[in-house]
C-alpha angles and dihedrals in degrees: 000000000000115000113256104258103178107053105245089234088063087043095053084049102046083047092051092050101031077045081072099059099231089083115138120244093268099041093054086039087057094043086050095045090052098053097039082057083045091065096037087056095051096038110036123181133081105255105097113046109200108202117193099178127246102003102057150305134214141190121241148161125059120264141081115357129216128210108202154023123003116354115254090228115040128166120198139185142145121268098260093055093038097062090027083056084039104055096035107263097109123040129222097250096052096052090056095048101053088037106242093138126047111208125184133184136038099281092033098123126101089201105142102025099065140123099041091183138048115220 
């Protein structure tokens, strides 16, 4: 498992303001970067990649690995449905119908580890 880099009190705090929609770019990249190590840290392994583009991306949830290239099972969204998904406020469903998520591969799905965090 990856070593925490952003302290889980700043991340609280950049969710809680980035959560009001006005947060500056670095609050709401800190906010995205917590809660992506949030997931990596329940759900360790390397078979499913989560991409939030441009602040950050992990691998998480046991099962086969892959070694190179592009990952056979990739989620990606935009920062505002990735911590609305994140904290509860946007199901995972939803994202996917109105395509605010693309999800590719057979174990490309986060249901039932959402949401990490309780608003």
């Amino acid at each position: 498992m990856a070593k925490r880099r952003i302290p889980i009190d700043d991340g609280r705090a950049a969710l809680a303001e980035a959560r009001t929609g006005g947060a500056a770019r670095a609050v709401q990249a800190t906010a995205v970067r917590y809660l992506l190590e949030e997931l990596a840290e329940r759900a360790p392994g390397n078979t499913v990649e989560v991409r939030v583009p441009p602040f950050g991306a992990t691998q998480c949830v046991q099962g086969p690995r892959h070694t190179r290239g592009t990952p056979p099972n990739v989620i990606e969204t935009d920062p505002a449905t990735w911590i609305a998904l994140a904290a509860g406020e946007l199901d995972w469903e939803t994202a996917i119908a109105e395509a605010r998520v693309r999800a590719s591969g057979s174990r490309a799905e986060l249901v039932g580890l959402l949401p990490l965090v309780r608003v």
